[in-house]
C-alpha positions, 0 to 999 in steps of 0.5 A: 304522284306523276307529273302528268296527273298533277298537270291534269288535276291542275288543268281540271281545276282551272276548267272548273274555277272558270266554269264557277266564275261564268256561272256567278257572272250570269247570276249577277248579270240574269238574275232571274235567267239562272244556270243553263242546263250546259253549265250544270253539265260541264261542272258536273263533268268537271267534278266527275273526272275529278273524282275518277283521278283521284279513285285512279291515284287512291288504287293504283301504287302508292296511292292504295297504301298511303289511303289505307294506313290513313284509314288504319291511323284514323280507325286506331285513334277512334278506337283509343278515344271509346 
């Protein structure tokens, strides 16, 4: 994998422990307030860039062929075990 894309995988996640961690402290703190609207969104941002790197890496160079010679390895061991 580029080191650019590890640093933002890495950037993302640190985006979304922080965002997890805020939610959990307002649950504590407003128990009966729960997740604002923004939070959701944010987290939900956060998931989907994830989602889009990791579409990007599995697509483009080495990421296509090592996705698919997984899925070859776990079809041929489906396959031995029927």
């Amino acid at each position: 994998m580029h080191e650019p894309l590890i640093r933002l995988v890495a950037a993302v996640h640190l985006v979304v422990v922080d965002l997890v961690d805020r939610v959990e402290r307002s649950r504590r703190t407003h128990r009966e307030a729960g997740q604002a609207t923004t939070e959701y969104a944010l987290v939900l941002l956060a998931a989907a860039l994830v989602g889009l790197l990791v579409v990007g890496w599995a697509t483009a160079g080495g990421g296509a062929g090592k996705v698919g010679r997984l899925f070859d390895r776990v079809i041929d061991a489906v396959g031995d075990k029927l």
